[in-house]
C-alpha positions in Angstrom: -14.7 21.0 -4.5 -13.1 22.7 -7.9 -9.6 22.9 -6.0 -9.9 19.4 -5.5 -11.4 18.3 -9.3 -8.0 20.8 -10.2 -5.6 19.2 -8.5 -6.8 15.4 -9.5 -7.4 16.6 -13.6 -3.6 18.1 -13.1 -2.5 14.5 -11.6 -4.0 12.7 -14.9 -3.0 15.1 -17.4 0.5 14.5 -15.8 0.2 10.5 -15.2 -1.4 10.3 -19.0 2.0 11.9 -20.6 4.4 9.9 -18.2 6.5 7.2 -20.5 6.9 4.3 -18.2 10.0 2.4 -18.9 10.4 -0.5 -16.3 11.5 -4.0 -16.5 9.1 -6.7 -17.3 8.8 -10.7 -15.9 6.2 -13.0 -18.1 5.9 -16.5 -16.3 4.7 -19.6 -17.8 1.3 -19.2 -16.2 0.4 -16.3 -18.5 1.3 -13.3 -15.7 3.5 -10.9 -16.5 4.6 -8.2 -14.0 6.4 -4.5 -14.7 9.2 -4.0 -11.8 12.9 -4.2 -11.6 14.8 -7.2 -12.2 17.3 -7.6 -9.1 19.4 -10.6 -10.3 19.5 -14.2 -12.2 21.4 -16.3 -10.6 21.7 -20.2 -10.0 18.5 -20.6 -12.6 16.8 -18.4 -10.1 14.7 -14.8 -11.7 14.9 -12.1 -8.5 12.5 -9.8 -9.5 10.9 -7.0 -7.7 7.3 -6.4 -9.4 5.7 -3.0 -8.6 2.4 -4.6 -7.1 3.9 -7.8 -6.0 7.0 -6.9 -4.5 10.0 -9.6 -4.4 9.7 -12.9 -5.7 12.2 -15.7 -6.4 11.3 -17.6 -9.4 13.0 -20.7 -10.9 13.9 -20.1 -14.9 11.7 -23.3 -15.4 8.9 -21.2 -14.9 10.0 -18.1 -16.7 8.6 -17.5 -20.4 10.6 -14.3 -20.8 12.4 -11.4 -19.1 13.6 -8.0 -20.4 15.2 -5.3 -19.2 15.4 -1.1 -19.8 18.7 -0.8 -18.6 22.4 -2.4 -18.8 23.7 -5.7 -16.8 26.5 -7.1 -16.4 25.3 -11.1 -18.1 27.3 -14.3 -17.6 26.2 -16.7 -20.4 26.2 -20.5 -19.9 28.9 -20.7 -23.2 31.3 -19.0 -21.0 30.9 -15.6 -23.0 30.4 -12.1 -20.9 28.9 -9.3 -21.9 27.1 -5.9 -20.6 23.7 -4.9 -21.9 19.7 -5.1 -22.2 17.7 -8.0 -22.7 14.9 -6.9 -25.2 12.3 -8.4 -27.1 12.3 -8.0 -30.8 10.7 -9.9 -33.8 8.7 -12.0 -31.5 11.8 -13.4 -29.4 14.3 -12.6 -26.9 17.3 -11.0 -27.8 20.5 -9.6 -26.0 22.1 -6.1 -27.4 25.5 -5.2 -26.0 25.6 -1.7 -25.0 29.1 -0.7 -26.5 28.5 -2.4 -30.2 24.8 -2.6 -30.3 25.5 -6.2 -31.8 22.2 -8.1 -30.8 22.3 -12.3 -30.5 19.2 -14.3 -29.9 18.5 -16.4 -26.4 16.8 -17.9 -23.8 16.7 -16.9 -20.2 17.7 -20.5 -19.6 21.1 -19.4 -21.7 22.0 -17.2 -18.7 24.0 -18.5 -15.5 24.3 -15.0 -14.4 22.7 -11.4 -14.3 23.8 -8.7 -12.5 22.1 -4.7 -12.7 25.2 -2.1 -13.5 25.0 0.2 -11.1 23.8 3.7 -12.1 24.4 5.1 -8.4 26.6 4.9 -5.8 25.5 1.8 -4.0 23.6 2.6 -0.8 20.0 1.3 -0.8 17.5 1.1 -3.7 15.4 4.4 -3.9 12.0 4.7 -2.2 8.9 3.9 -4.6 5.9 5.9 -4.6 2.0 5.1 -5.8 -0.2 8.2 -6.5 -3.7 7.8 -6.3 -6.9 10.0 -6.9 -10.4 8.9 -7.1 -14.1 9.1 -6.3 -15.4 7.5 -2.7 -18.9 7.0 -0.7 -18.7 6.9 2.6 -21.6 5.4 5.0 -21.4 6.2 8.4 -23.2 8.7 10.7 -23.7 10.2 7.6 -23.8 9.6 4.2 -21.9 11.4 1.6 -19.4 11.5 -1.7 -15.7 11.9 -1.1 -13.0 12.9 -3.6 -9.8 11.6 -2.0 -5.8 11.3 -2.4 -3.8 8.9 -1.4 -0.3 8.3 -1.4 1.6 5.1 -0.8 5.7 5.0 -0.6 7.7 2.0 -0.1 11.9 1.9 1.0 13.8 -1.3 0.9 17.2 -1.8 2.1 20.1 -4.1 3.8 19.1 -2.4 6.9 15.7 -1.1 7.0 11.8 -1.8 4.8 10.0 1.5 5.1 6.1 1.6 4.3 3.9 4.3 4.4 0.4 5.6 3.6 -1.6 8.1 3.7 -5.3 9.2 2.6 -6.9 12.3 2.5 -11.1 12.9 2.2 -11.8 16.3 0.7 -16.1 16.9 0.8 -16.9 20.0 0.6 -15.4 23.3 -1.3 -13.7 25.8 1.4 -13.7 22.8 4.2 -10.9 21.6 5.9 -10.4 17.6 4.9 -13.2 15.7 5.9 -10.5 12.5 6.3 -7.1 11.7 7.1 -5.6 8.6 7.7 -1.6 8.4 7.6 0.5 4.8 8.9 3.9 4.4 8.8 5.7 1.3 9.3 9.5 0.6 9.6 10.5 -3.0 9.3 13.9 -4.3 10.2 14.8 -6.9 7.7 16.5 -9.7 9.3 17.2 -13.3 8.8 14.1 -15.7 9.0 10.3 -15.0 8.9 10.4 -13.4 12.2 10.9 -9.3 12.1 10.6 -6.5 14.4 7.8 -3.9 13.2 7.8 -0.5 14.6 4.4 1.6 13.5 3.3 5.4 13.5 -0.4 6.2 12.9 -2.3 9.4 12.5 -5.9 9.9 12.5 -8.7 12.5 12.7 -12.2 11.9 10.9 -15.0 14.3 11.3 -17.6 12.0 11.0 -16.9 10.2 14.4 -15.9 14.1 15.9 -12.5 12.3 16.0 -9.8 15.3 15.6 -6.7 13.5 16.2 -6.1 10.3 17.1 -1.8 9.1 17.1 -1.0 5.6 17.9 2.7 4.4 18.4 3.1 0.4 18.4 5.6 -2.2 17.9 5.7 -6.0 17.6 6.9 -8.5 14.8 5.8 -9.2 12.0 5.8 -12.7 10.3 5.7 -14.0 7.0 3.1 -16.9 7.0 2.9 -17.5 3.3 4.9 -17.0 0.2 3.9 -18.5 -3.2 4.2 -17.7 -6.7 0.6 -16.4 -6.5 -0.3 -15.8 -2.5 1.5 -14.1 -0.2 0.3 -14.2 3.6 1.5 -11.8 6.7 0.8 -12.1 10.0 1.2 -8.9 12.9 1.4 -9.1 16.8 2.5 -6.0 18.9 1.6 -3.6 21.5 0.4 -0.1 20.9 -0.1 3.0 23.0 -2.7 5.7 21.4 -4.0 9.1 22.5 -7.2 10.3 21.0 -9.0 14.2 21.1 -12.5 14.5 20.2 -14.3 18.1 18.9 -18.1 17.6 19.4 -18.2 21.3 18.2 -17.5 19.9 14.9 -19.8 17.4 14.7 -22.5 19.0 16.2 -22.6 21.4 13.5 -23.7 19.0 11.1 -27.2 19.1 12.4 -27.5 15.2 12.5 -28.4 14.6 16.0 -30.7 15.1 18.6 -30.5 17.9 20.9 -29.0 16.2 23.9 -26.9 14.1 21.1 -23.4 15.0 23.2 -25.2 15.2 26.9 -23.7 11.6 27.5 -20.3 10.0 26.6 -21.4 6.2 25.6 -19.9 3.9 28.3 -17.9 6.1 29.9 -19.1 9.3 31.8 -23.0 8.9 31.7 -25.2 12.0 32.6 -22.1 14.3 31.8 -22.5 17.3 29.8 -19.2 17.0 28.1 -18.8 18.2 24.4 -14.8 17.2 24.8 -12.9 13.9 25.7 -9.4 13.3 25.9 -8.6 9.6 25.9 -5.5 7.3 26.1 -5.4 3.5 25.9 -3.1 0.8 25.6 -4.3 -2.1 23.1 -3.0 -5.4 21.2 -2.6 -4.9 17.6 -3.4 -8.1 15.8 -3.1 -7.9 11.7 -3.5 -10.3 8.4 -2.6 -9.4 5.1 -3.1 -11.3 1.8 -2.0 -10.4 -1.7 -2.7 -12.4 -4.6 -2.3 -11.7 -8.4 -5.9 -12.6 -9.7 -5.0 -12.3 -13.5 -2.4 -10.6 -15.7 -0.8 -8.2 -13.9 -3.5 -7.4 -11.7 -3.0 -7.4 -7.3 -6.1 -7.8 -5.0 -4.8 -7.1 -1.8 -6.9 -7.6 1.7 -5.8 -6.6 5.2 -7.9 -7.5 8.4 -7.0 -5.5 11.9 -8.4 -6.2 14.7 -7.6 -4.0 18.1 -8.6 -5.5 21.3 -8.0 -2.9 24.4 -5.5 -3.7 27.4 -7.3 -0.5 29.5 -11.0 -1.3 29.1 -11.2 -5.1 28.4 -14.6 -4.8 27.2 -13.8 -2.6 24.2 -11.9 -3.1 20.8 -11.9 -1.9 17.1 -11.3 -3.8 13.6 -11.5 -2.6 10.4 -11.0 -4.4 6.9 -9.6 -3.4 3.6 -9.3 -4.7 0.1 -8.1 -3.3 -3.0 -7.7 -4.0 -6.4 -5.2 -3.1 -8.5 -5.6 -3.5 -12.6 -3.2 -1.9 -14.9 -3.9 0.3 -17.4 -0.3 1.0 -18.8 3.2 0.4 -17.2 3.0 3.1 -14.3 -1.2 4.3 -14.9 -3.5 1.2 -12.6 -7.1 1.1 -11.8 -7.6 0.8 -8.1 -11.0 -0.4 -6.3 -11.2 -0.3 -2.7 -13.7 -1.3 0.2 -13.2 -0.6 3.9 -15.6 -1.7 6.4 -14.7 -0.3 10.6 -16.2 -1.1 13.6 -16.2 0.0 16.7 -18.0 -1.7 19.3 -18.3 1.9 21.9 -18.1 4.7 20.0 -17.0 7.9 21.9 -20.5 9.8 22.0 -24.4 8.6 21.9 -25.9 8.1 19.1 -22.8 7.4 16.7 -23.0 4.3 14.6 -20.8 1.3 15.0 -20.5 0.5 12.0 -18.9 2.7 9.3 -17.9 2.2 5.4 -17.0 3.0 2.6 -16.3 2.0 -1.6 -14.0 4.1 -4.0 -12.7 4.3 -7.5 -9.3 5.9 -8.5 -6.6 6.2 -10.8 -2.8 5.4 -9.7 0.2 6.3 -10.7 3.5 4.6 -10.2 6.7 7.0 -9.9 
């Protein structure tokens, strides 16, 4: 427990001193969003917000945009000129880079916007969200988590990676209660229709679960895409293979004696401590996103997992966070997960398991 209260006061001292410098996006609506401005273009605002992702918004709808480094600016006058878009004595302003000379104007005043580059071109860099927080869990047992969690994100002409992975730490001198770890590589092509490839890792001692990998792949389809909402839809095919250690669990001291003499729905009368299992399932997903106020993201993802081995078994679990910054890079994050699993692997394991958590996150 003091390694893990070490590591997480290290990770705020560190996120506290961090001067975020991003671009920012205020809309008419009263949002305003901290990300990377892509492009402006045909009175069009490509912006990339940290929480929200990509959007497209007409400059109708834009109060204001600035930016922390150089374009490359077309005005509507004919001029052209490279530099930032800041805002200074309560309006916008654009300061060429070579002279510093500064001229006021609108974001209407622009026909086009283009980022100099600062690299060689060859895909944006991967983003990454640090998290560290507080969590009970309610399950076969009941008990207080610290946890990490670490979220990356990759976008290019040729591939959208997304990854994440949380770790449960409970006790001092235990191996991690927790891991969950999903990886997900999208290939981004024309239309609402793309191919999704996914890698999971699992193991949880509270379900004696050691490891549990999944492999899957299926499409995944945009169903809604607003200035607010955003909707996704997933359909695909997995194959997993899952290890159980009732050694583990049984050391808890939770159960009855003859807690493990029986494998729930599968072997009954066995005395096996130990299952290897594989199965081949359907992997159906929905995931909403929508900015709530300000800057802040709820986010909410429902799986559901009916098996293609024993028809009469499947899994779902659901998710939702909130995400409310604090400064440009430092956000607040509250998250619920509920699980179910309608034939847990031994007797006397509950079907239901969740859990509710606090943390801080930081952008980088």
């Amino acid at each position: 427990m003091r390694r893990a209260l070490t590591i997480i006061a290290l990770f705020l001292l560190g996120g506290g001193v961090a001067i975020a410098v991003a671009d920012t996006l205020t809309l008419k609506n009263g949002d305003r969003m901290n990300g990377s401005l892509v492009e402006i273009a045909e009175d069009v605002v490509v912006f990339r917000a940290n929480l929200a992702g990509k959007m497209m918004v007409p400059v109708g709808q834009v109060v204001s945009v600035t930016t922390a480094s150089d374009f490359v600016v077309e005005f509507k006058d004919g001029t052209r000129a490279t530099g930032r878009v800041v805002n200074q004595d309560g309006g916008l302003k654009f300061v060429e880079s070579q002279t510093d000379k500064s001229r006021p104007m609108k974001v209407s005043d622009i026909a086009n916007a283009a980022r100099v580059p600062e690299t060689p071109e060859g895909g944006e860099g991967p983003l990454g969200f640090l998290e560290a927080g507080v969590a009970s869990r309610f399950g076969n047992r009941d008990y207080v988590a610290l946890y990490a969690r670490l979220r990356t994100r990759y976008d290019s002409d040729s591939l959208y990676y997304r990854g994440d992975t949380t770790i449960d730490f409970a006790g001092e001198g235990q191996e991690p209660e927790a891991l969950r770890s999903l990886h997900q590589f999208i290939l981004p092509l024309e239309g609402r229709l793309r191919p999704l490839f996914e890698l999971e890792l699992e193991r949880d001692l509270d379900e004696a679960l050691a490891l549990r990998a999944r492999i899957g792949a299926g499409a995944s389809v945009t169903l809604l895409d607003g200035e607010r909402d955003t909707l996704e839809g997933r359909l695909g095919l997995s194959a997993l293979h899952e290890e159980y250690d009732a050694d583990a669990w049984r050391a808890l001291d939770i159960l009855p004696e003859d807690g493990f003499a029986r494998l729930r729905g599968r072997v009954y009368g066995a005395a096996l401590d130990d299952e290897d299992r594989d199965d081949v399932g359907l992997d159906l997903a929905l995931t909403h996103s929508r900015r709530v106020f300000r800057d802040s993201l709820l986010e909410e993802e429902l799986r559901l997992r009916p098996s293609l081995t024993d028809f009469d078994e499947f899994t779902s679990s659901y998710e939702s966070r909130l995400s409310v910054p604090l400064t440009d890079r430092l956000h607040l994050k509250l998250n619920m997960r509920v699980d179910f699993d309608n034939r847990p692997q031994f007797q006397y394991m509950n079907e239901w398991r969740a859990a509710v958590g606090a943390g801080i996150s930081w952008d980088f």
